[in-house]
Backbone as JSON Lines, residues from 0, in Angstrom:
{"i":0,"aa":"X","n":[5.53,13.07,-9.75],"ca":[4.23,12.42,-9.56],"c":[3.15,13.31,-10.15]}
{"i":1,"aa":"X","n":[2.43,12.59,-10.86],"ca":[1.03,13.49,-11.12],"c":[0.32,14.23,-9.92]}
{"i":2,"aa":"X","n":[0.16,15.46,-10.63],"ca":[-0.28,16.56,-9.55],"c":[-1.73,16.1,-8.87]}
{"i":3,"aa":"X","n":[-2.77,15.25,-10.17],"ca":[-3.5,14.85,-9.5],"c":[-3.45,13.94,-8.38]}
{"i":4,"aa":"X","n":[-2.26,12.93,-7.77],"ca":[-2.08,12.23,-6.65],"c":[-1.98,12.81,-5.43]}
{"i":5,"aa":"X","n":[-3.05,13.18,-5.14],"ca":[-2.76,14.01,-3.85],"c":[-3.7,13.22,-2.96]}
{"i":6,"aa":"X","n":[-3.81,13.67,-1.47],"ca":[-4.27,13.3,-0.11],"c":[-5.57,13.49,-0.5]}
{"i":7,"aa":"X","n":[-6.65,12.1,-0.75],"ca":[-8.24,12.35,-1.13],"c":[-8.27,11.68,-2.0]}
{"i":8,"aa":"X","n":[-7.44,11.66,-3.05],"ca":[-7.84,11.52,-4.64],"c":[-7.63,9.7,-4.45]}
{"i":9,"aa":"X","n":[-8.38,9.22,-5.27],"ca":[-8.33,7.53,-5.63],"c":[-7.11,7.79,-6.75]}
{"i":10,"aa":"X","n":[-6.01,6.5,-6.3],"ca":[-5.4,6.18,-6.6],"c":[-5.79,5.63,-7.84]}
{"i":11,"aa":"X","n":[-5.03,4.65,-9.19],"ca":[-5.24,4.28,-10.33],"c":[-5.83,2.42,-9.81]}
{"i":12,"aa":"X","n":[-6.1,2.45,-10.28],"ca":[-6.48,0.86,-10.32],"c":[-5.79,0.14,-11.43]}
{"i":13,"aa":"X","n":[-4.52,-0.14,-11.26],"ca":[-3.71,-0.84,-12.18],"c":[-4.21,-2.47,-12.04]}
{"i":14,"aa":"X","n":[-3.36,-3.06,-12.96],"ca":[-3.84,-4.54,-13.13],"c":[-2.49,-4.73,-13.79]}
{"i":15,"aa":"X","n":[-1.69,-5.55,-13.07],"ca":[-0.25,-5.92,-13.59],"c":[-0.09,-7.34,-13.31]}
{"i":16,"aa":"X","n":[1.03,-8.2,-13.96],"ca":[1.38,-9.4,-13.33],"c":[1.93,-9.39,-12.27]}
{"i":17,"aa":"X","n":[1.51,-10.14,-11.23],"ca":[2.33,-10.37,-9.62],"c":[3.81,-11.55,-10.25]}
{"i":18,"aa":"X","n":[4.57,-11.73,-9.01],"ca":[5.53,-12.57,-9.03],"c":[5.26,-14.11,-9.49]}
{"i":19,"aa":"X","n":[3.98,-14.57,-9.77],"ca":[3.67,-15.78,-10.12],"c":[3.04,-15.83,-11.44]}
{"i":20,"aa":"X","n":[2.88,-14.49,-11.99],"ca":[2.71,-14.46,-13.35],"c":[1.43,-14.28,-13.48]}
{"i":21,"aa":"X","n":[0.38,-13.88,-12.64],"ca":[-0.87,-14.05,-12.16],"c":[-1.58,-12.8,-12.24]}
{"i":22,"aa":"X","n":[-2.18,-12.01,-13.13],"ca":[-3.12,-10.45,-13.25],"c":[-3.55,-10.45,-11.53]}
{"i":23,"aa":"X","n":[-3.21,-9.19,-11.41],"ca":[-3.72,-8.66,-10.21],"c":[-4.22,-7.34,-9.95]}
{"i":24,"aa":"X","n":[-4.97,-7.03,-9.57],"ca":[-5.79,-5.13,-9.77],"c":[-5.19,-4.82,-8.45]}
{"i":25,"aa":"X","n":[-4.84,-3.5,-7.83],"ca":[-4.76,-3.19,-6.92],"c":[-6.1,-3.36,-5.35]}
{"i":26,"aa":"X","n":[-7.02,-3.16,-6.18],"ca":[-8.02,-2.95,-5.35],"c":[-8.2,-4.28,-5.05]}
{"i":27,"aa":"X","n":[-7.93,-5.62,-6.02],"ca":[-8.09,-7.16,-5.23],"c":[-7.04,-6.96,-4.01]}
{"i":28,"aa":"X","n":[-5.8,-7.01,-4.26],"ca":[-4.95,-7.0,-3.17],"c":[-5.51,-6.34,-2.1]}
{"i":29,"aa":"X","n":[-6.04,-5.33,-2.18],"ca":[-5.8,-4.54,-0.92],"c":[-7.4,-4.79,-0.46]}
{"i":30,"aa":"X","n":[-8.7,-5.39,-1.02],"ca":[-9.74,-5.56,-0.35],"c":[-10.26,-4.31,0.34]}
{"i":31,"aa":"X","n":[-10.49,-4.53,1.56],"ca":[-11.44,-3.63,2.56],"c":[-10.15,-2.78,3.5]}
{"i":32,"aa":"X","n":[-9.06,-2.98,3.47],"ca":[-7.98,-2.74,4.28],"c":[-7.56,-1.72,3.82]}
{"i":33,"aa":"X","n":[-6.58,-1.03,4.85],"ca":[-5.14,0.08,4.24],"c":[-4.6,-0.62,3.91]}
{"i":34,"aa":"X","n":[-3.46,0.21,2.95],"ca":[-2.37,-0.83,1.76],"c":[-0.86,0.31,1.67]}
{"i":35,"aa":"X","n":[0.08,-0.27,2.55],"ca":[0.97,0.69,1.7],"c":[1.77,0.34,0.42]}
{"i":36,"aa":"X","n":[1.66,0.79,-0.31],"ca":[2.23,0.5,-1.92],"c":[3.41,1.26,-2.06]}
{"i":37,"aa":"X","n":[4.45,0.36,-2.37],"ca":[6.07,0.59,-2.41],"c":[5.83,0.46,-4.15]}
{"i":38,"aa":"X","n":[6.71,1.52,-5.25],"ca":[6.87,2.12,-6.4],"c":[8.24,2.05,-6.34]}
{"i":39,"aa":"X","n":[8.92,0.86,-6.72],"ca":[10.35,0.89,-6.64],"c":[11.01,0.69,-7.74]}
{"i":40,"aa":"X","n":[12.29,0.85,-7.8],"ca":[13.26,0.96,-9.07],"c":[12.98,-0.39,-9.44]}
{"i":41,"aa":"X","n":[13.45,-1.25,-8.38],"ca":[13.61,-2.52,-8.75],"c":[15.13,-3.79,-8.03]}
{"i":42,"aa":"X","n":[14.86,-4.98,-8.1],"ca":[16.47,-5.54,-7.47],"c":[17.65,-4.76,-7.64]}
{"i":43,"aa":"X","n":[18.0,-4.31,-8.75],"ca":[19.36,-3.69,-8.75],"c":[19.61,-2.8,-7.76]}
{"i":44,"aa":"X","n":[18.8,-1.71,-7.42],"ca":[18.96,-1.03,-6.28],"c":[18.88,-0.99,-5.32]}
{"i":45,"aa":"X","n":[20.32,-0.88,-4.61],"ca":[20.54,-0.91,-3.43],"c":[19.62,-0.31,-2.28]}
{"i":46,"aa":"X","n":[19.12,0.73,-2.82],"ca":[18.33,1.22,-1.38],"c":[16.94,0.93,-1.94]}
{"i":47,"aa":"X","n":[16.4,0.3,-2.96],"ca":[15.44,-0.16,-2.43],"c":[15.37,-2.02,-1.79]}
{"i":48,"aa":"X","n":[16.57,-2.31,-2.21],"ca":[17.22,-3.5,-1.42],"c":[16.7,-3.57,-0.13]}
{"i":49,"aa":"X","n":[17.08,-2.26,0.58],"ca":[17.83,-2.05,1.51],"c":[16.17,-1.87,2.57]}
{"i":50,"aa":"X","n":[15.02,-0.9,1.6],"ca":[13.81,-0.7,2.03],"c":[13.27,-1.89,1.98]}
{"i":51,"aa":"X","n":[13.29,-2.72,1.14],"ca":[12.36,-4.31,1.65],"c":[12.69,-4.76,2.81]}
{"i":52,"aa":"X","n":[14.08,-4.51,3.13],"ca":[14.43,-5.61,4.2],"c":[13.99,-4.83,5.48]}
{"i":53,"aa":"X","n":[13.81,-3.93,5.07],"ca":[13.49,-3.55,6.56],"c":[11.39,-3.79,6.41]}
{"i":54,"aa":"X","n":[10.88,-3.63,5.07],"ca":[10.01,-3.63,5.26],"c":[9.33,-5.29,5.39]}
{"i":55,"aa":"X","n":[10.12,-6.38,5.51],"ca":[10.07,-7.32,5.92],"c":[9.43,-7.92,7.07]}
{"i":56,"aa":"X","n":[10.38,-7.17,8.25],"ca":[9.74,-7.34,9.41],"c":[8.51,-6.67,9.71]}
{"i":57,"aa":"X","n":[8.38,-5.38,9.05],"ca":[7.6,-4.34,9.18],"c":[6.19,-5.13,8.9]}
{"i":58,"aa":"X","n":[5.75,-5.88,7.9],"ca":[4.84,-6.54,7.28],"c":[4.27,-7.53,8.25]}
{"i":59,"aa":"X","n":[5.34,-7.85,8.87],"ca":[4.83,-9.12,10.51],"c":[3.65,-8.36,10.92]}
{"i":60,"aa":"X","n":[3.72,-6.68,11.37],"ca":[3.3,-6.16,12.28],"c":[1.61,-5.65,11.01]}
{"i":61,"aa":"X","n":[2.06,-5.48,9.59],"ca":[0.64,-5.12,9.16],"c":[-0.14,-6.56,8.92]}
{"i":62,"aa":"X","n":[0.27,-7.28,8.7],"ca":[-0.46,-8.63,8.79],"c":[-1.51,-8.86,10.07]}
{"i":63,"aa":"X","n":[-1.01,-8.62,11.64],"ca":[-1.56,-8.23,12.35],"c":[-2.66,-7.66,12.6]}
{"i":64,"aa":"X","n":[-2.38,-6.06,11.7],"ca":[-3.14,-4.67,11.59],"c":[-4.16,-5.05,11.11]}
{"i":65,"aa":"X","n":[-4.36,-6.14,10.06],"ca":[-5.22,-6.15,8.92],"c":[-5.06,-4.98,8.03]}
{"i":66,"aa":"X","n":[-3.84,-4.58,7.82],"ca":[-3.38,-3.54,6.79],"c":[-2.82,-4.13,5.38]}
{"i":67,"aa":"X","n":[-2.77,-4.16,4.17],"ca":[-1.7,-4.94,2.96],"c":[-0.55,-4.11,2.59]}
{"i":68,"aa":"X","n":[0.26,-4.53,2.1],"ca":[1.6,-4.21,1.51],"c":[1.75,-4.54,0.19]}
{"i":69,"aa":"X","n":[1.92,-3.84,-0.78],"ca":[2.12,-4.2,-2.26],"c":[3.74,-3.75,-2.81]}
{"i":70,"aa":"X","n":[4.01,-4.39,-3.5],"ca":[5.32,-4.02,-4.12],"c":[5.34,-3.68,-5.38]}
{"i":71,"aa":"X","n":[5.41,-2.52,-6.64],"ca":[5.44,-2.21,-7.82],"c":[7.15,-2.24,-8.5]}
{"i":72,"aa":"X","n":[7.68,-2.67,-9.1],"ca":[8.7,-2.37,-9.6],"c":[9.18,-2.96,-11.22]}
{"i":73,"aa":"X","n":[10.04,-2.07,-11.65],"ca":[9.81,-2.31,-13.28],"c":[10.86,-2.97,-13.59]}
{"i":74,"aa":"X","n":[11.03,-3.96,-12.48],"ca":[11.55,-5.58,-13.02],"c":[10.56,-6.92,-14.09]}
{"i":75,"aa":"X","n":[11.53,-7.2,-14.81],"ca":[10.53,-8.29,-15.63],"c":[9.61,-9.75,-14.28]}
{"i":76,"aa":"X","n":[9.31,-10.3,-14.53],"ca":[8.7,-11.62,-13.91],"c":[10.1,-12.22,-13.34]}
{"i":77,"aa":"X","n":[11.16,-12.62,-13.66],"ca":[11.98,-13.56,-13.63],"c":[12.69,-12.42,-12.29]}
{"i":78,"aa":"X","n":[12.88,-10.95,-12.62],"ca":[13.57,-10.48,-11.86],"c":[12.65,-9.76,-10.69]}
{"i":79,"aa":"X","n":[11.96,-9.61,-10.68],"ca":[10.42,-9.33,-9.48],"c":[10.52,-10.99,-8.87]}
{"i":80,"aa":"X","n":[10.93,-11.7,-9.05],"ca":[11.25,-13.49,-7.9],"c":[12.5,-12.85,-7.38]}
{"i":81,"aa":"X","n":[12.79,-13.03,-8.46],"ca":[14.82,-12.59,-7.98],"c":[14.7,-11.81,-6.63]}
{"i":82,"aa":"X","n":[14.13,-10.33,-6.78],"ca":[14.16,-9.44,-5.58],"c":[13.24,-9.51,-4.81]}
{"i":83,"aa":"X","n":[11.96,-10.3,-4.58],"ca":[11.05,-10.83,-3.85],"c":[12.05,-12.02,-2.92]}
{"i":84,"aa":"X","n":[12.21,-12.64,-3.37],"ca":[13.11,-13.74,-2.54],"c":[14.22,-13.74,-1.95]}
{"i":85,"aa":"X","n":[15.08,-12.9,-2.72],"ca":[16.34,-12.24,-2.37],"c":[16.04,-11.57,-1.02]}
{"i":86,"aa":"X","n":[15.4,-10.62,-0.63],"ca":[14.78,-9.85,0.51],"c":[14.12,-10.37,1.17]}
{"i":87,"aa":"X","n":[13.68,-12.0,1.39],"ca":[12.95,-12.72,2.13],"c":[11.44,-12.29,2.3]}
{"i":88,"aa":"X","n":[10.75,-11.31,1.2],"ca":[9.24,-11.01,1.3],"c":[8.49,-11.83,1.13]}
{"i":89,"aa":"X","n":[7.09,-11.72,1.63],"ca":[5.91,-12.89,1.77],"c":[4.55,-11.99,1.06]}
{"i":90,"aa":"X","n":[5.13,-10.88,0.67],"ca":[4.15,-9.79,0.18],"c":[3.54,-9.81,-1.17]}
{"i":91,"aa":"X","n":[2.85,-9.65,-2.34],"ca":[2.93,-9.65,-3.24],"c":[4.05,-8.8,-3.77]}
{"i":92,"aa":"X","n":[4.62,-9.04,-5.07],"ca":[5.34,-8.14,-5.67],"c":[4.82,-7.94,-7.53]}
{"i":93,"aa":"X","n":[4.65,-7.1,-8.11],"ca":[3.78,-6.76,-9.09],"c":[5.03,-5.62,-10.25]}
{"i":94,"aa":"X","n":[4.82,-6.54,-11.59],"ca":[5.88,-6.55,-12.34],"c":[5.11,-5.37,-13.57]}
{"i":95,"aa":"X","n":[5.82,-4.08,-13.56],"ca":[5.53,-3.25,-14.25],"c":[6.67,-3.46,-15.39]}
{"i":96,"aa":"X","n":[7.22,-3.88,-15.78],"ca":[8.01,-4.6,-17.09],"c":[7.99,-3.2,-18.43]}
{"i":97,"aa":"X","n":[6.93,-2.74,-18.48],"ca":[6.05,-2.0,-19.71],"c":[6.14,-0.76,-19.43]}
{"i":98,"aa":"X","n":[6.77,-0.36,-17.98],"ca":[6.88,0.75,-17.54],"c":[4.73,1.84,-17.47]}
{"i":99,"aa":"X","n":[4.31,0.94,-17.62],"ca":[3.02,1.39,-17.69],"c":[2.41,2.43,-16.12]}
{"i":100,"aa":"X","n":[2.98,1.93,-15.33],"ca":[2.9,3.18,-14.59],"c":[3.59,4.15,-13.95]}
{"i":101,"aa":"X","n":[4.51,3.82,-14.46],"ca":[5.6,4.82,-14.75],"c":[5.37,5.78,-15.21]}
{"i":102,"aa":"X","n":[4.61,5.69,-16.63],"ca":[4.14,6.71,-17.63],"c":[3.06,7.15,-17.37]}
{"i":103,"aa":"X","n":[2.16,6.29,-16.56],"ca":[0.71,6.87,-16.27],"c":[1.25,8.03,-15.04]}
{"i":104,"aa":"X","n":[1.8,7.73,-14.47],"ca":[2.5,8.3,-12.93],"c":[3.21,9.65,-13.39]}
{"i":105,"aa":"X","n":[3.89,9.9,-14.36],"ca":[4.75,10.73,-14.79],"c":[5.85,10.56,-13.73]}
{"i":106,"aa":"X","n":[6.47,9.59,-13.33],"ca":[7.8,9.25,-12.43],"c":[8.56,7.92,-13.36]}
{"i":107,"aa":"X","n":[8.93,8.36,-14.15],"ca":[10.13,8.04,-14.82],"c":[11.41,8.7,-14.29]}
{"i":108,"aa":"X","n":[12.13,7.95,-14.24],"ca":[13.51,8.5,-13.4],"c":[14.38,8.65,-14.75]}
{"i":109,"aa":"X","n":[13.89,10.05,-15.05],"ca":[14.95,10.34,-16.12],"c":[16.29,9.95,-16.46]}
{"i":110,"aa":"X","n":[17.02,10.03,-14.76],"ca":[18.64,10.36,-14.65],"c":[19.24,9.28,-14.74]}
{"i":111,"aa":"X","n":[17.78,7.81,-14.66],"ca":[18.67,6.56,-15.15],"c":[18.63,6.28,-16.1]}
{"i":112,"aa":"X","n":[19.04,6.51,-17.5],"ca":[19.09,5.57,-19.01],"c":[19.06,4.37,-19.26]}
{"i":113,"aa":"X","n":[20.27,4.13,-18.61],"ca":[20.26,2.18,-18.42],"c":[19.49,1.7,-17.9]}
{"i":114,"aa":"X","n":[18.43,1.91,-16.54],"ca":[17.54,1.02,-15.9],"c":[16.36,1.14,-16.27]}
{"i":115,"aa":"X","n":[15.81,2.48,-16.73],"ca":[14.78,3.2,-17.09],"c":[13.74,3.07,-16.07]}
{"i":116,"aa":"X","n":[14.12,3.01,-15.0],"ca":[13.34,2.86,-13.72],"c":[12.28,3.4,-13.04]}
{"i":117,"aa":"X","n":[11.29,3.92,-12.3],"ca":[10.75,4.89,-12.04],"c":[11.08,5.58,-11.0]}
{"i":118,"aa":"X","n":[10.81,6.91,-10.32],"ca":[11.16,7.64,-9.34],"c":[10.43,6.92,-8.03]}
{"i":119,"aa":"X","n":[11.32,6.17,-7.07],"ca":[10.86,5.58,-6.35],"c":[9.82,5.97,-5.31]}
{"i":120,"aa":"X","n":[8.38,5.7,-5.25],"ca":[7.83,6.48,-4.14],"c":[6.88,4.79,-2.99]}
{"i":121,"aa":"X","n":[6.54,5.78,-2.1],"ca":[5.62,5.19,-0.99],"c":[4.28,5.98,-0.91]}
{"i":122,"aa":"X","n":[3.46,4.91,-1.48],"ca":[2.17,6.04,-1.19],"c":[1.32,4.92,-0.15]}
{"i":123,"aa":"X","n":[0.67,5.81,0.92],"ca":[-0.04,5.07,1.61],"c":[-2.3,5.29,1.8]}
{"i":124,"aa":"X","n":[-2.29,3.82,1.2],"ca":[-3.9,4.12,0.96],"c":[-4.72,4.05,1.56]}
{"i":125,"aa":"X","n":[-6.16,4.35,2.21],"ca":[-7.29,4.33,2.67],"c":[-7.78,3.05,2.11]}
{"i":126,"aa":"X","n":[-8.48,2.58,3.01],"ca":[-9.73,1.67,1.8],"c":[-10.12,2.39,0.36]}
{"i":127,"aa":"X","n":[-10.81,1.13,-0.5],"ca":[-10.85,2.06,-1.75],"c":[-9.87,2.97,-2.61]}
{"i":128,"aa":"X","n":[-8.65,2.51,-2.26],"ca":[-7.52,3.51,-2.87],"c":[-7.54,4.68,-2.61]}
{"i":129,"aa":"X","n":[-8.0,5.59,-1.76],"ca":[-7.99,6.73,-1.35],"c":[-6.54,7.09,-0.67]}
{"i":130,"aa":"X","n":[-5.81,7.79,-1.27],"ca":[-4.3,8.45,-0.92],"c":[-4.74,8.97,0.34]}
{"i":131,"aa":"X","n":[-3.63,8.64,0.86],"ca":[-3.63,8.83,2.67],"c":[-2.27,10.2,2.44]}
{"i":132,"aa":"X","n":[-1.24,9.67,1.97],"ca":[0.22,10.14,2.2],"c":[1.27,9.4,0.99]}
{"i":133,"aa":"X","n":[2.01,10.96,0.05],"ca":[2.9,10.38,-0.76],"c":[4.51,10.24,-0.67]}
{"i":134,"aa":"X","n":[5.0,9.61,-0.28],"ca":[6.46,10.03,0.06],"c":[7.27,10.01,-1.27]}
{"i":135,"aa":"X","n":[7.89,10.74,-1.61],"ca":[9.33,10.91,-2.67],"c":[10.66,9.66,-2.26]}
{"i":136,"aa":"X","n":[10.44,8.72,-2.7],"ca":[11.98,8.39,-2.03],"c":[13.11,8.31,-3.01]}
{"i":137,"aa":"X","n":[13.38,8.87,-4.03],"ca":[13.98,9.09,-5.14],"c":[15.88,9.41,-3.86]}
{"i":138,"aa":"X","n":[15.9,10.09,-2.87],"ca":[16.84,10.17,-2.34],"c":[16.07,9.04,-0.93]}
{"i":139,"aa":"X","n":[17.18,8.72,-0.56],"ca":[16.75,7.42,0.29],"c":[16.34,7.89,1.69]}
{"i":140,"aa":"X","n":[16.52,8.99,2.25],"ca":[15.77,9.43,3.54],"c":[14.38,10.54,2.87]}
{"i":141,"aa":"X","n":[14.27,10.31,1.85],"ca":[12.55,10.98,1.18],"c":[11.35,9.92,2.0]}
{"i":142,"aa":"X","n":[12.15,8.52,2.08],"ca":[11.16,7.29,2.29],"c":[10.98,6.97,3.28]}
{"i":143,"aa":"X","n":[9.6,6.82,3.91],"ca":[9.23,6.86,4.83],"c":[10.05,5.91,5.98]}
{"i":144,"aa":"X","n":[10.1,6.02,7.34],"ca":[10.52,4.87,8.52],"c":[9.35,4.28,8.9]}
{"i":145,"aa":"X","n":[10.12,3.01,9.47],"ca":[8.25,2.32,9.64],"c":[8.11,3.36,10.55]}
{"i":146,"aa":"X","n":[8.53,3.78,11.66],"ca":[7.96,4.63,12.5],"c":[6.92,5.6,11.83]}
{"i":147,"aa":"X","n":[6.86,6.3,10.64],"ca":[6.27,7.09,10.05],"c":[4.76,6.53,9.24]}
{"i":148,"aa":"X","n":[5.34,5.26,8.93],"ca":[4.23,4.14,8.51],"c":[3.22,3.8,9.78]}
{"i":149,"aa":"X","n":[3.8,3.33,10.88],"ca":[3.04,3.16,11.85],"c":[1.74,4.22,12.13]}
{"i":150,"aa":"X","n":[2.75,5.54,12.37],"ca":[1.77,6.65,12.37],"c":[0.58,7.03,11.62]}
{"i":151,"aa":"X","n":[1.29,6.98,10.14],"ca":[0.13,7.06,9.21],"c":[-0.85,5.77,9.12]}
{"i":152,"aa":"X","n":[-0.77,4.59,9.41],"ca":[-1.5,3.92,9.56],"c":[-2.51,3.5,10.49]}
{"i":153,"aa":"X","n":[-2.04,4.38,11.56],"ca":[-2.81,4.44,12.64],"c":[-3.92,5.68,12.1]}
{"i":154,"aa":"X","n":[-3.4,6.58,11.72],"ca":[-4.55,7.76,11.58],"c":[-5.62,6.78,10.16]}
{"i":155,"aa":"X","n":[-5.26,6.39,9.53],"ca":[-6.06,5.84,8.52],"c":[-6.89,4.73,9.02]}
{"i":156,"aa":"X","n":[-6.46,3.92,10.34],"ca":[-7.21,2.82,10.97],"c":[-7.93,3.75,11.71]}
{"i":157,"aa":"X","n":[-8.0,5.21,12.1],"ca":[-8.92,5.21,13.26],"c":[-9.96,6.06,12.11]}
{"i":158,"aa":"X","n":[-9.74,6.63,11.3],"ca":[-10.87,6.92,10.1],"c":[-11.52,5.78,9.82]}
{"i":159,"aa":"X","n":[-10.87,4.7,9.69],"ca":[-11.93,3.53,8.9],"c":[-12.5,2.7,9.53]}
{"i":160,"aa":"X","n":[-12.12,2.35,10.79],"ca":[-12.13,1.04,11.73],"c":[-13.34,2.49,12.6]}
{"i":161,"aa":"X","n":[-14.92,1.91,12.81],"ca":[-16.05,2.48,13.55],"c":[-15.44,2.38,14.95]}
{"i":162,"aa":"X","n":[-15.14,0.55,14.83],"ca":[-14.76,0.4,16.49],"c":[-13.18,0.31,17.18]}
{"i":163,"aa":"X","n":[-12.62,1.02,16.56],"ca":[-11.09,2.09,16.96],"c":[-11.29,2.06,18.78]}
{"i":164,"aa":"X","n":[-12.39,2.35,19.03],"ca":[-12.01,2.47,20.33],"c":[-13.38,2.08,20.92]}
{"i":165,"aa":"X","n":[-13.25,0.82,21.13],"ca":[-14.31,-0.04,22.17],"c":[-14.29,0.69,23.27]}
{"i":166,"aa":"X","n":[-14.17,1.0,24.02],"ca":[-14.33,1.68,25.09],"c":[-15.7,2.74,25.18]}
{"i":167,"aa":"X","n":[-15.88,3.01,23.48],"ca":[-17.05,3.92,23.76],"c":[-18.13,3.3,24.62]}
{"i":168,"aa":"X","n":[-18.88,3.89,25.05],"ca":[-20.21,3.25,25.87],"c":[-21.41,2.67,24.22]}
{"i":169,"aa":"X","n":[-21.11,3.61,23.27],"ca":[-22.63,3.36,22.37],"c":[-22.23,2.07,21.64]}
{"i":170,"aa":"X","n":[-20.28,2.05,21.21],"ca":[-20.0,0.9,20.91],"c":[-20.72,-0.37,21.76]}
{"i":171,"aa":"X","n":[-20.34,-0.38,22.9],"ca":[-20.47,-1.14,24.1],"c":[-22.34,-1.92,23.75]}
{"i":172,"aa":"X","n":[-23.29,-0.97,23.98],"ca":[-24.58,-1.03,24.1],"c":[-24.5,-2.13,22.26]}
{"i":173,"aa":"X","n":[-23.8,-1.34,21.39],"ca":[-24.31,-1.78,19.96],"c":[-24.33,-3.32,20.15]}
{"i":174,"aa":"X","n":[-23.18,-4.05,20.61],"ca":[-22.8,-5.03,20.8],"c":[-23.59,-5.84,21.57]}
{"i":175,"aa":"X","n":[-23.65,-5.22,23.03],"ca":[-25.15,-6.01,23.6],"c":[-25.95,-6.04,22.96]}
{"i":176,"aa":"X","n":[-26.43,-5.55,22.46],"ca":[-27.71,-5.23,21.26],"c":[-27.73,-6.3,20.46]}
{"i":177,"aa":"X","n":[-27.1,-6.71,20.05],"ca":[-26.46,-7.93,18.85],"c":[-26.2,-7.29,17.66]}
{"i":178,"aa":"X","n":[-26.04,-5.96,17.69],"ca":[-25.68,-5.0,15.99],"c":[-24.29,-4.69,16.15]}
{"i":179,"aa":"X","n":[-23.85,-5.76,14.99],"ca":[-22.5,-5.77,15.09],"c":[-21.7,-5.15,13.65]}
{"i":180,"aa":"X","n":[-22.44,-4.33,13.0],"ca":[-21.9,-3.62,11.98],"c":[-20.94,-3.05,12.2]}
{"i":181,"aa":"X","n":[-20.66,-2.31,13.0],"ca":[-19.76,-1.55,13.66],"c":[-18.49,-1.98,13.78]}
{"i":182,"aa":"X","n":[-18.57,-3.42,13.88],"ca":[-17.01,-4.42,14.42],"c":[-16.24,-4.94,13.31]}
{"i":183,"aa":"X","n":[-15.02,-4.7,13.49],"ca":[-14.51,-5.74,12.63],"c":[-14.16,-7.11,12.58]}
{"i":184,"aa":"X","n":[-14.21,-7.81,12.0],"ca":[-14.82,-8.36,10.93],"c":[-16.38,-8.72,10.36]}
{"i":185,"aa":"X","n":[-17.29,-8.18,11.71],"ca":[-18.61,-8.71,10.97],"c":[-19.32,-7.61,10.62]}
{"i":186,"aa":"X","n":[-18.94,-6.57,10.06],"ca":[-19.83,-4.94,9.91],"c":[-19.31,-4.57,8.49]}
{"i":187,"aa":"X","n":[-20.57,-4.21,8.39],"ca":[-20.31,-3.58,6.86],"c":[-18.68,-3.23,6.09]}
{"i":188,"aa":"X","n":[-18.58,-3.0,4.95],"ca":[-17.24,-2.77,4.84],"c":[-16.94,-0.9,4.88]}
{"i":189,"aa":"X","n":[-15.77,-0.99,4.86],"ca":[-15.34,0.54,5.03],"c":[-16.23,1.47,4.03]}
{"i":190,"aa":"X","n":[-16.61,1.15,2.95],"ca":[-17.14,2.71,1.98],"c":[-18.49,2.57,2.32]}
{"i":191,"aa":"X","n":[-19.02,1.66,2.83],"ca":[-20.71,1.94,3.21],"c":[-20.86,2.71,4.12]}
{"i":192,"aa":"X","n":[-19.68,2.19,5.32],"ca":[-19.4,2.85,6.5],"c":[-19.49,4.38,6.73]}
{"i":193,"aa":"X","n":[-18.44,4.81,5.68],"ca":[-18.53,6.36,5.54],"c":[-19.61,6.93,4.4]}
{"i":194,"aa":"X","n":[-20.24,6.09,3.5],"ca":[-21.33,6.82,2.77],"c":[-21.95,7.0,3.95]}
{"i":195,"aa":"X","n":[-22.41,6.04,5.18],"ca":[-23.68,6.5,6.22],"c":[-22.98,7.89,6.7]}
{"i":196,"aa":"X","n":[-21.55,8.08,7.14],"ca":[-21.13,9.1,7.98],"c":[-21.8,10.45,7.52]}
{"i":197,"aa":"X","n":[-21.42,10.88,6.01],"ca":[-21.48,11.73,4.99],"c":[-23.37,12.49,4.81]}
C-alpha cells in the first residue's frame, strides 16, 4: 500500500464502473457516512468469496448504522454481477477491470500472474474519505472480523455523530431550544461539524 495511506490522510477519490455499468466516485457512495471499502482480488477467490458472505449479513447491521459498504475488485462488469450475486450482496460492487487502482495503490499482487489481481485490503473511512484503519488481507486472517469492524466503526461514529450520546444535558437543552444541528439527520453535515470543532 502506498505509504501515503495512512490513519488521517484522504483516501483517492476514484470514479469506476459499479455492477450496472454506471460511473461512480467514491465520495457519491459514501455521502456524509463511514464507508468500509473492501479491495478485493475478485470472484475467483475463495477467501474473498468467503469475506462477502460473511460481510453480507454484516451490511444488515451498517445499513442500520447509517454507515456504507463498497466493494473494489479487478473483475470485468460481467464478472463483478457474477460475484455480487453469487454472494447474495445488496452493496455496490465497483469494477477496476484497468487495474487503475491497483497501480495508483501500489498493491498489485505480484505472486499472481494469471489473475493479476490486487493485494487484497480493508480500509475503513471517516466522512470525507478520511482513513480510519488499513487492514492487509493478502493472508486471510490480515482481514478484519466484523467484530473488529464493529469496533472501528463505533470509534469513527462517536468522532462524527455530535449527538453519540444524547444523554448529554447541553445536547438535551439544544433540542428544547429547537437547534437541531447537532442531530442526525437534521444538522449540518460531518466536515462543517468538525471545521467548527477545530
Amino acid at each position: 500500500m502506498r505509504a501515503d495511506i495512512v490513519p488521517g490522510a484522504i483516501f483517492p477519490d476514484y470514479q469506476l464502473s459499479d455492477h450496472t455499468a454506471h460511473r461512480r466516485t467514491l465520495s457519491e457512495l459514501q455521502g456524509q457516512h463511514p464507508m468500509v471499502l473492501v479491495l478485493s482480488r475478485g470472484g475467483f477467490c475463495p477467501k474473498d468469496r468467503r469475506q462477502a458472505e460473511q460481510l453480507v449479513q454484516f451490511h444488515r447491521e451498517l445499513e442500520v448504522a447509517y454507515c456504507r459498504l463498497v466493494t473494489i475488485s479487478t473483475d470485468n462488469i460481467t464478472e463483478t454481477n457474477e460475484y455480487r450475486s453469487g454472494v447474495g450482496a445488496h452493496w455496490p460492487f465497483l469494477s477496476d477491470a484497468g487495474r487503475k487502482v491497483a497501480k495508483d495503490l501500489d498493491i498489485a499482487e505480484y505472486t499472481d500472474p494469471l489473475h493479476n489481481p490486487m493485494i487484497p485490503h480493508v480500509v475503513v473511512l471517516e466522512p470525507g474519505l478520511v482513513v480510519y484503519k488499513v487492514y492487509n488481507g493478502y493472508w486471510f486472517f490480515g482481514r478484519p472480523t466484523m467484530e473488529e469492524l464493529r469496533m472501528d466503526l463505533r470509534a469513527v461514529l462517536q468522532k462524527c455523530r455530535p449527538d453519540w450520546d444524547i444523554t448529554e444535558s447541553r445536547l438535551k437543552a439544544e433540542w428544547e431550544a429547537g437547534n437541531k444541528d447537532l442531530f442526525y439527520p437534521y444538522g449540518k453535515t460531518y466536515a462543517q461539524s468538525i471545521g467548527e470543532q477545530d
